[in-house]
CHARMM-style PDB file with segment names, atoms N, HN, CA, C and O in Angstrom:
ATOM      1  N   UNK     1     104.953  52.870 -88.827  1.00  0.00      PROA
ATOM      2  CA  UNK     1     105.396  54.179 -89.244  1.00  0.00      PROA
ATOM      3  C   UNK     1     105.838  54.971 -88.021  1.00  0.00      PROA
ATOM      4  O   UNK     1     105.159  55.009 -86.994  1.00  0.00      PROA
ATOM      5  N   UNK     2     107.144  55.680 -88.186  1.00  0.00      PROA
ATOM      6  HN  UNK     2     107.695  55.649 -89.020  1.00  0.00      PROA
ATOM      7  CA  UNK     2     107.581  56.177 -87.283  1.00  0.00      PROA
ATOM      8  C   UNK     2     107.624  57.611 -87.110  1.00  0.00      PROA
ATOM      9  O   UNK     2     108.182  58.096 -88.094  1.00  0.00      PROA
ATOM     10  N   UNK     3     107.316  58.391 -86.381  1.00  0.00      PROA
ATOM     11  HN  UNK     3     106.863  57.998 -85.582  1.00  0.00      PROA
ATOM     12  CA  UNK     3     107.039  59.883 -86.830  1.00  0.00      PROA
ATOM     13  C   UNK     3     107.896  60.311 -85.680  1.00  0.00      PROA
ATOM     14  O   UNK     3     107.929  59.856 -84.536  1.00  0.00      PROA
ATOM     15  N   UNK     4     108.751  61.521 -86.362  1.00  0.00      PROA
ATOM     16  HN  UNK     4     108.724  61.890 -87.291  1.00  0.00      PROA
ATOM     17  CA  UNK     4     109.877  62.136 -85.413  1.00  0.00      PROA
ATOM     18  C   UNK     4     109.354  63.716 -84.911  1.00  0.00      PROA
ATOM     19  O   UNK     4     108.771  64.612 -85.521  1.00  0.00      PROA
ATOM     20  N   UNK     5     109.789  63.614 -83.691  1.00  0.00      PROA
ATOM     21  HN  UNK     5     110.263  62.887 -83.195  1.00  0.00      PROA
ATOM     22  CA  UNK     5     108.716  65.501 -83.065  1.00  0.00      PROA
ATOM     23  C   UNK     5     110.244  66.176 -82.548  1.00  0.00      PROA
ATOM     24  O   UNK     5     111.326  65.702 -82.201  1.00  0.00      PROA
ATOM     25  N   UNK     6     109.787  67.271 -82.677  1.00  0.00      PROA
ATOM     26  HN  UNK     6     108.908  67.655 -82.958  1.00  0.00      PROA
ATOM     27  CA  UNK     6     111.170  68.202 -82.128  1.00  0.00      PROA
ATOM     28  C   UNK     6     110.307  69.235 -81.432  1.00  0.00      PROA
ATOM     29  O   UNK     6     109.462  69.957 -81.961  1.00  0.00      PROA
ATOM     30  N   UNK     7     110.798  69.166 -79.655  1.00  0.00      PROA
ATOM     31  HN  UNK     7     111.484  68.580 -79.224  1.00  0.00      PROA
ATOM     32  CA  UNK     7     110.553  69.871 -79.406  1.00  0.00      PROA
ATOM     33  C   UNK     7     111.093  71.463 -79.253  1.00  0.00      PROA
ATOM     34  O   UNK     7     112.246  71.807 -79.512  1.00  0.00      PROA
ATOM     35  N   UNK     8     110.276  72.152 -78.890  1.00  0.00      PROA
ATOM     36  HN  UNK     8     109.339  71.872 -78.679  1.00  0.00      PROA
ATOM     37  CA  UNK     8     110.495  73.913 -79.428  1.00  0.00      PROA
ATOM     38  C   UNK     8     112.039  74.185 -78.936  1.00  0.00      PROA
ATOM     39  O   UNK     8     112.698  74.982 -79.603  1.00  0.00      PROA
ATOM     40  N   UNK     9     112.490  73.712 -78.080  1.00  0.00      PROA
ATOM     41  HN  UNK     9     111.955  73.064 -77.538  1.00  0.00      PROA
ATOM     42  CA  UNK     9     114.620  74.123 -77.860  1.00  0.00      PROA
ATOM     43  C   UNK     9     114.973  73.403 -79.276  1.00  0.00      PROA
ATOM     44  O   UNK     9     115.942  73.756 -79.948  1.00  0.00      PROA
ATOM     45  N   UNK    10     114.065  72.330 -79.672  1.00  0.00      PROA
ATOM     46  HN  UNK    10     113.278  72.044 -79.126  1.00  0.00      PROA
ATOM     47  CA  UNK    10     114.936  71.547 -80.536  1.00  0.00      PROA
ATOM     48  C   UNK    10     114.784  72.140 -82.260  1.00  0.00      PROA
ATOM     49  O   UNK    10     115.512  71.879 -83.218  1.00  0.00      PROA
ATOM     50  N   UNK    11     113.804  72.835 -82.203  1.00  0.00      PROA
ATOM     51  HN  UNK    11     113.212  73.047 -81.425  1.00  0.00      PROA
ATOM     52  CA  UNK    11     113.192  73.467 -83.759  1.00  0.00      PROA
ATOM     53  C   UNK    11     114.338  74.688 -83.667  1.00  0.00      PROA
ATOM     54  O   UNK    11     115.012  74.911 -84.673  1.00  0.00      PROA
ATOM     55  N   UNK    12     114.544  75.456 -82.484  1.00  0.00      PROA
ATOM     56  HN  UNK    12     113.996  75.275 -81.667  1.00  0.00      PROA
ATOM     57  CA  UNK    12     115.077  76.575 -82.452  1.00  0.00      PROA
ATOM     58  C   UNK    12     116.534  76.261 -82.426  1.00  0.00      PROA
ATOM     59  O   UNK    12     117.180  76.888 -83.266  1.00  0.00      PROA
ATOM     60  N   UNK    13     117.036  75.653 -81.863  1.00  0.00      PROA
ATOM     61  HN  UNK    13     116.511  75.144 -81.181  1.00  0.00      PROA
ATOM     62  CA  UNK    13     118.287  74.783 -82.240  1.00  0.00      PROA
ATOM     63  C   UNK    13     118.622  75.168 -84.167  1.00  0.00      PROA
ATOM     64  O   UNK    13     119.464  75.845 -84.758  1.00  0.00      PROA
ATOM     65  N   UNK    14     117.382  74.260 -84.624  1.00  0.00      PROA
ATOM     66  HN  UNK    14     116.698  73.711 -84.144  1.00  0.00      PROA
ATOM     67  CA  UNK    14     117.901  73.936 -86.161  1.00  0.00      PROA
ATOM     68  C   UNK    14     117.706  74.791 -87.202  1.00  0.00      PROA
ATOM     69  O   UNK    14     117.962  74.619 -88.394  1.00  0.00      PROA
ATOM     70  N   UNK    15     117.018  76.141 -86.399  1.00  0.00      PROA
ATOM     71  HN  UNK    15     116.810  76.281 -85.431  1.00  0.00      PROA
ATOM     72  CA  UNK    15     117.108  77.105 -87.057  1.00  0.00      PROA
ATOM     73  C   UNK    15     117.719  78.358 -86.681  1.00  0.00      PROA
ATOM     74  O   UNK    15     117.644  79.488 -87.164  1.00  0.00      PROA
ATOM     75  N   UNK    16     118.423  77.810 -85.567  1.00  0.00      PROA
ATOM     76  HN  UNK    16     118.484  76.893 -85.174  1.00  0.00      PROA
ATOM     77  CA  UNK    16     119.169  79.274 -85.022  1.00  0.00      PROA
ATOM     78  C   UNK    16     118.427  80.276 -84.695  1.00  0.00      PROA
ATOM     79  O   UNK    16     118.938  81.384 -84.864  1.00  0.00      PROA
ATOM     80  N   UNK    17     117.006  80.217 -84.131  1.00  0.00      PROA
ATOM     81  HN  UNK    17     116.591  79.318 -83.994  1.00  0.00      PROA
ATOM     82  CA  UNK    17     116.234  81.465 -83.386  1.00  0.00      PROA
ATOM     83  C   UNK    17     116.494  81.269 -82.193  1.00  0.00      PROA
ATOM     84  O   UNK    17     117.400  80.778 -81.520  1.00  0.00      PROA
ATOM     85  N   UNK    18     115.090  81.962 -81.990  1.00  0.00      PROA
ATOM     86  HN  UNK    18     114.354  82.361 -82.537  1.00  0.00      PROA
ATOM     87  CA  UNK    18     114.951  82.414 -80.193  1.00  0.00      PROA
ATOM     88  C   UNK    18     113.934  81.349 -79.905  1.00  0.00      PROA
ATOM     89  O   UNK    18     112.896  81.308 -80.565  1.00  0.00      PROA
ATOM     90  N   UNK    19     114.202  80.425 -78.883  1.00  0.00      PROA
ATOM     91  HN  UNK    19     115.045  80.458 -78.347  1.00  0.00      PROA
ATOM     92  CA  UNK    19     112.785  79.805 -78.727  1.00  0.00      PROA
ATOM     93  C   UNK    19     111.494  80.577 -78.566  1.00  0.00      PROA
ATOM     94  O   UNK    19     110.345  80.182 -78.769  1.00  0.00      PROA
ATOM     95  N   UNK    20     111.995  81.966 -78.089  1.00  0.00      PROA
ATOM     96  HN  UNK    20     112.927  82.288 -77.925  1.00  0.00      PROA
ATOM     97  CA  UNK    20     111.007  82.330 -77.780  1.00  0.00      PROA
ATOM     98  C   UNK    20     109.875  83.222 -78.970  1.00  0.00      PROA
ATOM     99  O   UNK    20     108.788  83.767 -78.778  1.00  0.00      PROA
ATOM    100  N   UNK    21     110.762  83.049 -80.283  1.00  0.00      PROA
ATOM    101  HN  UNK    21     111.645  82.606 -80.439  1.00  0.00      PROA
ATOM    102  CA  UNK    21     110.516  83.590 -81.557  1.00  0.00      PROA
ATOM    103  C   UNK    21     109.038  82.119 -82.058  1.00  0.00      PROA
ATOM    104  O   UNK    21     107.998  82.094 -82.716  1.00  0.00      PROA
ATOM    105  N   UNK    22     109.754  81.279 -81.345  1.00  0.00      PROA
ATOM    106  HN  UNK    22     110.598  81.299 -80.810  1.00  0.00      PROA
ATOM    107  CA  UNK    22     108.564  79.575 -82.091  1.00  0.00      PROA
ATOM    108  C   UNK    22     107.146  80.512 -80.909  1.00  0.00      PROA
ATOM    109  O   UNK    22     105.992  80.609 -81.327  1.00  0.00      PROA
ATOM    110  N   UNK    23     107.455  80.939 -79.858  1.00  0.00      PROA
ATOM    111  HN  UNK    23     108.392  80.860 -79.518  1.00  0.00      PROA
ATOM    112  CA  UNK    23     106.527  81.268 -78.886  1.00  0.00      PROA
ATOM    113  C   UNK    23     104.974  82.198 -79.542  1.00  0.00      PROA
ATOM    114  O   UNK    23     103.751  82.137 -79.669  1.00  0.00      PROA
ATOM    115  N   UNK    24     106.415  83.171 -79.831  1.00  0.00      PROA
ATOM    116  HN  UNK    24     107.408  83.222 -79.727  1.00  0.00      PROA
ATOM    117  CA  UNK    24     105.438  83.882 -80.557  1.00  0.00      PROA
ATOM    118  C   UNK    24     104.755  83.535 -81.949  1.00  0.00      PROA
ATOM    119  O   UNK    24     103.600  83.930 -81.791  1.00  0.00      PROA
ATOM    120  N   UNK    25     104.836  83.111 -82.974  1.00  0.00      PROA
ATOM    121  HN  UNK    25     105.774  82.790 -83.103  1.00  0.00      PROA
ATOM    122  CA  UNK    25     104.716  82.407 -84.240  1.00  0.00      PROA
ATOM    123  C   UNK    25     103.192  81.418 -83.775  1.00  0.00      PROA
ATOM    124  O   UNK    25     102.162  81.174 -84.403  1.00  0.00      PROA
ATOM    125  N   UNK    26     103.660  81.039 -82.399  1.00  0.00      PROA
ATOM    126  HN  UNK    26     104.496  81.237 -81.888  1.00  0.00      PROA
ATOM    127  CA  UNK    26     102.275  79.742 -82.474  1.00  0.00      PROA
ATOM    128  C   UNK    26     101.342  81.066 -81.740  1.00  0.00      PROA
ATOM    129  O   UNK    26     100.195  80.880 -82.146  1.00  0.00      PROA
ATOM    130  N   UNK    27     101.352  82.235 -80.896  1.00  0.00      PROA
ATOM    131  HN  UNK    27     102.284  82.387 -80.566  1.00  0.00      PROA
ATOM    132  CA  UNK    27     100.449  83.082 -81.044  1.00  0.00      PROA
ATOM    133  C   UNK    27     100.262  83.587 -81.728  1.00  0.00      PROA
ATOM    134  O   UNK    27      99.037  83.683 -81.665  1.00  0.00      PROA
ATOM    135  N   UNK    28     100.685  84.304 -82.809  1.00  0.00      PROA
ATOM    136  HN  UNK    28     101.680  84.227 -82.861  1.00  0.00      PROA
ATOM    137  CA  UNK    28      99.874  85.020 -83.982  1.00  0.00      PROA
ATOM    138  C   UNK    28      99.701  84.427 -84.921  1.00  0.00      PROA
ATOM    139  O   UNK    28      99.357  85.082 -85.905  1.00  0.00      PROA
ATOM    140  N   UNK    29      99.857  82.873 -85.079  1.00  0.00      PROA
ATOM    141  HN  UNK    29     100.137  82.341 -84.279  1.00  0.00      PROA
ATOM    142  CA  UNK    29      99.593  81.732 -86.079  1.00  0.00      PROA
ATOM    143  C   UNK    29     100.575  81.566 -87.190  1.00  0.00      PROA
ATOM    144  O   UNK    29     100.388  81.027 -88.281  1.00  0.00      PROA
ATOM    145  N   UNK    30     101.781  82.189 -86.663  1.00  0.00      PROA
ATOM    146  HN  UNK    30     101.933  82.626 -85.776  1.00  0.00      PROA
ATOM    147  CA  UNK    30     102.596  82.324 -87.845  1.00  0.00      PROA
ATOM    148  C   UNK    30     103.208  80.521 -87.235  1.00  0.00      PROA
ATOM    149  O   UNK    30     102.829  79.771 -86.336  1.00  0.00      PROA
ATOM    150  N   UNK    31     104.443  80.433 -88.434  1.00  0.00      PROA
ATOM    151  HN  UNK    31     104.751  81.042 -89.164  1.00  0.00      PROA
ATOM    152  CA  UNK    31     105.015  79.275 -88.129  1.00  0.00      PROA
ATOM    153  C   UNK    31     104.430  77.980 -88.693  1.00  0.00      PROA
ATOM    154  O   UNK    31     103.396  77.969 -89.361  1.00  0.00      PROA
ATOM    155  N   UNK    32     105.413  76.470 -88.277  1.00  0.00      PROA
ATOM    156  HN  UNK    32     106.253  76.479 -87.734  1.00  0.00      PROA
ATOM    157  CA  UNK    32     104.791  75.121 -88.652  1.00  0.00      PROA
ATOM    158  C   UNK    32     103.470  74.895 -87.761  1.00  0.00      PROA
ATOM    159  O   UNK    32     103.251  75.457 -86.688  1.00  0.00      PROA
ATOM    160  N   UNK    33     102.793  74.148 -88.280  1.00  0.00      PROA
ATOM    161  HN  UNK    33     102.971  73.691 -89.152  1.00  0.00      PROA
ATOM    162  CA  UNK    33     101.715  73.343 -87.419  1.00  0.00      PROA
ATOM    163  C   UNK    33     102.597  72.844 -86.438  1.00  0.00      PROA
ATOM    164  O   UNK    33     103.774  72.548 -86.644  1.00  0.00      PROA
ATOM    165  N   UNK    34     101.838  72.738 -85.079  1.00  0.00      PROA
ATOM    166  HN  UNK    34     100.882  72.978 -84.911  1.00  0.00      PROA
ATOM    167  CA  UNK    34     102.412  71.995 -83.503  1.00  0.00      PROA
ATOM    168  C   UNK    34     101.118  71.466 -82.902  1.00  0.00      PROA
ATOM    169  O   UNK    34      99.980  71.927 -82.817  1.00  0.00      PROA
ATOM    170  N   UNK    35     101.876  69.992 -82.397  1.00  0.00      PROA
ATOM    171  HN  UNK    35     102.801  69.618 -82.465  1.00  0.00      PROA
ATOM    172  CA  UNK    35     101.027  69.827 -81.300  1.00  0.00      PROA
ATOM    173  C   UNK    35     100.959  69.995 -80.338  1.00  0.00      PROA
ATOM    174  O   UNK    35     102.004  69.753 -79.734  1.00  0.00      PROA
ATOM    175  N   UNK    36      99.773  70.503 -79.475  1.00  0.00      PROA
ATOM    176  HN  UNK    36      98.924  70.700 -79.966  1.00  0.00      PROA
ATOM    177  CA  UNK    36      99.824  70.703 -78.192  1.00  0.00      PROA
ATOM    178  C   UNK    36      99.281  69.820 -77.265  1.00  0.00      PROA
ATOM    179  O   UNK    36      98.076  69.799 -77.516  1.00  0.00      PROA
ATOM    180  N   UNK    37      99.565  68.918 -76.126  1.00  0.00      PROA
ATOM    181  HN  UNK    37     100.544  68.935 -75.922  1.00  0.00      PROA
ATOM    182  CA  UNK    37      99.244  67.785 -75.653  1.00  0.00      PROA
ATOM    183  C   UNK    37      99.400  67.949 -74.061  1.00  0.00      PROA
ATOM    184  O   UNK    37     100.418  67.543 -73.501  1.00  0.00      PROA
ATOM    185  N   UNK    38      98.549  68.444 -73.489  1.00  0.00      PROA
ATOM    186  HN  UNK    38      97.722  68.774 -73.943  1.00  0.00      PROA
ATOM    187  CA  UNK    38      98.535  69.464 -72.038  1.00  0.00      PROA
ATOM    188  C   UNK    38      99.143  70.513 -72.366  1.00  0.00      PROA
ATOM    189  O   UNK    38      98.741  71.416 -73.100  1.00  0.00      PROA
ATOM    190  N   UNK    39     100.455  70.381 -71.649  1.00  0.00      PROA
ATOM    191  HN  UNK    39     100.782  69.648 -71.053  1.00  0.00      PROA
ATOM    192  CA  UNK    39     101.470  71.816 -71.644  1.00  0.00      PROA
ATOM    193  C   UNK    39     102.478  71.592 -72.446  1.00  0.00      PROA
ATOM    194  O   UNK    39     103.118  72.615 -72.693  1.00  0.00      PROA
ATOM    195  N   UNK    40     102.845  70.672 -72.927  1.00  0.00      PROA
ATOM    196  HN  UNK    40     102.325  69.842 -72.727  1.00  0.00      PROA
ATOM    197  CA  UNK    40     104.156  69.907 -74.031  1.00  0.00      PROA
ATOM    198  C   UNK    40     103.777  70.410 -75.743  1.00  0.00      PROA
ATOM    199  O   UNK    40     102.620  70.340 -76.157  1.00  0.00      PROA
ATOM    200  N   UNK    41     104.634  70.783 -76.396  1.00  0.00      PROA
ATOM    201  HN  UNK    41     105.573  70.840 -76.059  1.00  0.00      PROA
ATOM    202  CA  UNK    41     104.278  71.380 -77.832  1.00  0.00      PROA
ATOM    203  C   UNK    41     105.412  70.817 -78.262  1.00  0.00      PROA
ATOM    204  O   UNK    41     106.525  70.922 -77.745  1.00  0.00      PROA
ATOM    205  N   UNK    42     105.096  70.191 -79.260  1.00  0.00      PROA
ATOM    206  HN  UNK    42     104.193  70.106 -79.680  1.00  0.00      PROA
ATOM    207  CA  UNK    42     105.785  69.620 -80.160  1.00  0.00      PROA
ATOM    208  C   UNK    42     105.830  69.692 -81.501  1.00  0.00      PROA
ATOM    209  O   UNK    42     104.690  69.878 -81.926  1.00  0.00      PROA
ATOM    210  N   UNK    43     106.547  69.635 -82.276  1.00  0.00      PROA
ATOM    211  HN  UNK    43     107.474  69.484 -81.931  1.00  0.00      PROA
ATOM    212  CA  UNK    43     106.233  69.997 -84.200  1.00  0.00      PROA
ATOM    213  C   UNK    43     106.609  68.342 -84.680  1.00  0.00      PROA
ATOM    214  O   UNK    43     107.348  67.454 -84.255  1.00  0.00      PROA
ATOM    215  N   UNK    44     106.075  68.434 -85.307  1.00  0.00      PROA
ATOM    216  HN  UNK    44     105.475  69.156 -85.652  1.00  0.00      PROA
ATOM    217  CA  UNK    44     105.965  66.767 -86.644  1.00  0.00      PROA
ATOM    218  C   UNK    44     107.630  67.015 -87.406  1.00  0.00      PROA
ATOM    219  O   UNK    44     107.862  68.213 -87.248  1.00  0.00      PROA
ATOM    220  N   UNK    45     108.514  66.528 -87.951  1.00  0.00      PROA
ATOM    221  HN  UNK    45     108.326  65.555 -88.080  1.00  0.00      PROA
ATOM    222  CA  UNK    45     109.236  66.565 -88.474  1.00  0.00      PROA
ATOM    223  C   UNK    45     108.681  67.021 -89.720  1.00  0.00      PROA
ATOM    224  O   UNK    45     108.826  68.222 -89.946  1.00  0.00      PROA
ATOM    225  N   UNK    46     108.057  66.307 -90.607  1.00  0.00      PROA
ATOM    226  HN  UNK    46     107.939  65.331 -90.423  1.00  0.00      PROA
ATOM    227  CA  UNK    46     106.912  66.881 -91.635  1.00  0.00      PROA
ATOM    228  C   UNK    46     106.736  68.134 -91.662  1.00  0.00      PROA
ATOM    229  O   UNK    46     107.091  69.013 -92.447  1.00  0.00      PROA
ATOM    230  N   UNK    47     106.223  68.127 -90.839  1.00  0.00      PROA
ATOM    231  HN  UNK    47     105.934  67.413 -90.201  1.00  0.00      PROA
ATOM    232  CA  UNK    47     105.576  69.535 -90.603  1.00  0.00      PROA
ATOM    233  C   UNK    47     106.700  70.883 -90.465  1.00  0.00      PROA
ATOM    234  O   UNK    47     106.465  72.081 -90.303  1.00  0.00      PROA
ATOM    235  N   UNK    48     107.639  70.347 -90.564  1.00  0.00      PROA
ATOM    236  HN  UNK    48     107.830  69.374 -90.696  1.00  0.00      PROA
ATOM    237  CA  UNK    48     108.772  71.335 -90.173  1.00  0.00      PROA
ATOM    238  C   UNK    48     108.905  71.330 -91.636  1.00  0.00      PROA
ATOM    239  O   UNK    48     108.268  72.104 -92.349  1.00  0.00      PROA
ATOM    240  N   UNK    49     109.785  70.402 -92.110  1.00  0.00      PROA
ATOM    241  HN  UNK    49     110.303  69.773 -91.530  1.00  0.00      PROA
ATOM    242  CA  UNK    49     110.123  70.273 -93.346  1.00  0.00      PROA
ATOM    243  C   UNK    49     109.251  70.827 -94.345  1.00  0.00      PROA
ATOM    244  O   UNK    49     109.879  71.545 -95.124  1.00  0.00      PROA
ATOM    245  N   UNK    50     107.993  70.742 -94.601  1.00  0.00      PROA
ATOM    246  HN  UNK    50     107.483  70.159 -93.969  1.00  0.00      PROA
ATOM    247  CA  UNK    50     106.867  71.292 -95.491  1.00  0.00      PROA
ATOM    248  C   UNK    50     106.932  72.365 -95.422  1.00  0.00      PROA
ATOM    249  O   UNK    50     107.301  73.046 -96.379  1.00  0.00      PROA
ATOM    250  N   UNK    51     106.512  72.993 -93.979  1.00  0.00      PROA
ATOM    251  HN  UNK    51     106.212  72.440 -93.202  1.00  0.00      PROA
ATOM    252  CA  UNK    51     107.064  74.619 -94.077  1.00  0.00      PROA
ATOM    253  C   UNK    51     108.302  75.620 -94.303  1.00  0.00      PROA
ATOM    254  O   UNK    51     108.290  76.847 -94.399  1.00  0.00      PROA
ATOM    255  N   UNK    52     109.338  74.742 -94.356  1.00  0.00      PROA
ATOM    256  HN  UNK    52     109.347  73.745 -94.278  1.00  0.00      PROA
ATOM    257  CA  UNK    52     110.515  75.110 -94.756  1.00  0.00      PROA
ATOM    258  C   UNK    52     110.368  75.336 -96.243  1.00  0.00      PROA
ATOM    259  O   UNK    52     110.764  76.390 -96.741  1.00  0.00      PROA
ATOM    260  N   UNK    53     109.758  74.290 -97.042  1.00  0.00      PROA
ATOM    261  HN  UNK    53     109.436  73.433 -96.638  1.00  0.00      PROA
ATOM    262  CA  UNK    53     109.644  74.225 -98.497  1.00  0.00      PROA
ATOM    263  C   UNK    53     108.965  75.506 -99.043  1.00  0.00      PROA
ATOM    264  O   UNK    53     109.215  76.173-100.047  1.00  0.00      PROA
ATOM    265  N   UNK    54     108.075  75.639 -98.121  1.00  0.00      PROA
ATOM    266  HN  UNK    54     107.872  75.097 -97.305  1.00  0.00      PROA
ATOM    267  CA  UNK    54     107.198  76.711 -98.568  1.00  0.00      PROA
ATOM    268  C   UNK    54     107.722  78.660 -98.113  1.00  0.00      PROA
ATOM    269  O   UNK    54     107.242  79.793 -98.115  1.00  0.00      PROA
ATOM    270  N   UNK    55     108.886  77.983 -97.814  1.00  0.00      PROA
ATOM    271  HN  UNK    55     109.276  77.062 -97.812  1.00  0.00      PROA
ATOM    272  CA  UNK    55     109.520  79.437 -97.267  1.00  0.00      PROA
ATOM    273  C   UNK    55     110.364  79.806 -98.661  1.00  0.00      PROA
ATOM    274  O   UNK    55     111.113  80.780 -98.593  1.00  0.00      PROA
ATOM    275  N   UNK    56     110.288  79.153 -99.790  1.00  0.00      PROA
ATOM    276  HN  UNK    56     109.680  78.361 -99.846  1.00  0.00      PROA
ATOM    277  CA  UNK    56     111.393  79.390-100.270  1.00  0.00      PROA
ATOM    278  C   UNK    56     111.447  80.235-101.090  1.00  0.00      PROA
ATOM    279  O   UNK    56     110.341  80.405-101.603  1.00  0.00      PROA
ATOM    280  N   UNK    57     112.540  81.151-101.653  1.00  0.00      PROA
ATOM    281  HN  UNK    57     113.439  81.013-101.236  1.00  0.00      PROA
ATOM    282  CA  UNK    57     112.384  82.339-101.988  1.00  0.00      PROA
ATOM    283  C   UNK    57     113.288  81.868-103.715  1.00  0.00      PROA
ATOM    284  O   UNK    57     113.724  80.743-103.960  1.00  0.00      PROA
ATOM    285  N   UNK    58     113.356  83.004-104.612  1.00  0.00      PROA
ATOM    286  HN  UNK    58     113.001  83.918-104.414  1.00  0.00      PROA
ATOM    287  CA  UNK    58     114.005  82.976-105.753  1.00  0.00      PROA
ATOM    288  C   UNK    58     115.252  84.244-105.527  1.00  0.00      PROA
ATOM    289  O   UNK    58     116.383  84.205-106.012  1.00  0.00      PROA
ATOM    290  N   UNK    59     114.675  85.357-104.647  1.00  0.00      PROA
ATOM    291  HN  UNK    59     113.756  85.389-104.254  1.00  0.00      PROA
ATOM    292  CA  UNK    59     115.326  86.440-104.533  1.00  0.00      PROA
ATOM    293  C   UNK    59     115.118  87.329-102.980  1.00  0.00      PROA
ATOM    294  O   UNK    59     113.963  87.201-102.575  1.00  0.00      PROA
ATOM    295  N   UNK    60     115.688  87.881-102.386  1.00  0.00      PROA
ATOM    296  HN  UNK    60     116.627  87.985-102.716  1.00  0.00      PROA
ATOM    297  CA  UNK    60     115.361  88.322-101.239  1.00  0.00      PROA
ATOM    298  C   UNK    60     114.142  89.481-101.441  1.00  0.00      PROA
ATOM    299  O   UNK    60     113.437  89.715-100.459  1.00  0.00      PROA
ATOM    300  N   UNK    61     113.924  90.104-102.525  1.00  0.00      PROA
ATOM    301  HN  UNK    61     114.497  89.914-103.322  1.00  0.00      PROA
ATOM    302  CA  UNK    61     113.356  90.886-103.469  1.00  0.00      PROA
ATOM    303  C   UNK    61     111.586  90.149-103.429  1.00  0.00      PROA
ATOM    304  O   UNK    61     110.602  90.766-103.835  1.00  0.00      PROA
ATOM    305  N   UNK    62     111.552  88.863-102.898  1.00  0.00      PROA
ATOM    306  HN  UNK    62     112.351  88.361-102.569  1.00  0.00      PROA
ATOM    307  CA  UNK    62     110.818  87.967-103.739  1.00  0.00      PROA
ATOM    308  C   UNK    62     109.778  87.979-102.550  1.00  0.00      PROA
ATOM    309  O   UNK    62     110.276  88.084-101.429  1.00  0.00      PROA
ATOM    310  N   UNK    63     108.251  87.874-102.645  1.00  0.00      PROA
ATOM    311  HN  UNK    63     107.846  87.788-103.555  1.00  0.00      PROA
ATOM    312  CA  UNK    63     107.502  88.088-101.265  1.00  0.00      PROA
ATOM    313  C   UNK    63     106.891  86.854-101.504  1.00  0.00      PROA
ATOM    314  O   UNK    63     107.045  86.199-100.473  1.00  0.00      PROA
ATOM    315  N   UNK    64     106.334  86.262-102.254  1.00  0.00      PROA
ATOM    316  HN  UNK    64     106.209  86.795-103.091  1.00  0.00      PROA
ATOM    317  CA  UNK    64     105.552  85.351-102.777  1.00  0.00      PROA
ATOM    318  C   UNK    64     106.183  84.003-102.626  1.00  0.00      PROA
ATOM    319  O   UNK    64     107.112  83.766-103.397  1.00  0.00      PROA
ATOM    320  N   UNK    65     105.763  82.864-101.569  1.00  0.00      PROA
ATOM    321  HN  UNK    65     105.007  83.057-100.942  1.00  0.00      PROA
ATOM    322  CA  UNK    65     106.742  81.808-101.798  1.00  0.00      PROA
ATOM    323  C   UNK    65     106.806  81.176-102.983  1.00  0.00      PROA
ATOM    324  O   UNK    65     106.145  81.586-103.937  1.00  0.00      PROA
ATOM    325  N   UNK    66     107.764  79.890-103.088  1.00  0.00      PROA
ATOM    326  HN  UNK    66     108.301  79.556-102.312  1.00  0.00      PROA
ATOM    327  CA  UNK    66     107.891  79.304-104.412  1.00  0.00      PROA
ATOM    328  C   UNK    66     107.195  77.922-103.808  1.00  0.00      PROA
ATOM    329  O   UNK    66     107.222  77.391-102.697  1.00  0.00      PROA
ATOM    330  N   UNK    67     106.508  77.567-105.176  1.00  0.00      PROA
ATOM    331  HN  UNK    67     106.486  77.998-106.078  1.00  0.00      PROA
ATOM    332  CA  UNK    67     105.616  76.358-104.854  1.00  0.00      PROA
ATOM    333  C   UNK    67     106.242  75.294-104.705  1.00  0.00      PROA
ATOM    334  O   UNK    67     107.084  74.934-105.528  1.00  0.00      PROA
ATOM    335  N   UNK    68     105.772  74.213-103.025  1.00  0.00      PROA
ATOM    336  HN  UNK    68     105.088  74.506-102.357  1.00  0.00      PROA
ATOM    337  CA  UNK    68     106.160  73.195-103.009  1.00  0.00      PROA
ATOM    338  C   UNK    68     107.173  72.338-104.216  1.00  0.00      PROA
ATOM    339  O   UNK    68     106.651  72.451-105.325  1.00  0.00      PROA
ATOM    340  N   UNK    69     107.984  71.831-104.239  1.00  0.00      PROA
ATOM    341  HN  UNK    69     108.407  71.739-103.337  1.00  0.00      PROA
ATOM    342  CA  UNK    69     108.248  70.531-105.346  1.00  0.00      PROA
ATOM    343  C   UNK    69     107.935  69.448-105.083  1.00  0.00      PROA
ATOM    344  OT1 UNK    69     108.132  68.536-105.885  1.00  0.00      PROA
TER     345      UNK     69
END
């Protein structure tokens, strides 16, 4: 099994932020799960993707995510 990591230029890349927006997110706990492995942080592909799912909205109106599918 092969598991793909993106690191934080590379998450911010695919979502068009600030890297320094992933910075903040892993301090106030917002954001995907990351690993941290000394000084290197990395996100699971998974783990990206899952939280994307769970971002999802019906209406901009809408605060409450929509449940996984």
């Amino acid at each position: 099994m092969s598991v793909t990591h993106l690191n934080q230029v590379e998450l911010a890349a695919r979502w068009k932020i600030s890297p320094r927006t992933l910075e903040r997110w892993r301090w106030t706990g917002d954001g995907p799960a990351f690993i941290k492995i000394g000084g290197r942080v990395v996100y699971r592909l998974e783990d990206v993707e899952s939280y994307e799912r769970t971002q999802l909205r019906a209406s901009t109106a809408d605060t409450t995510p929509k449940p996984a599918a």
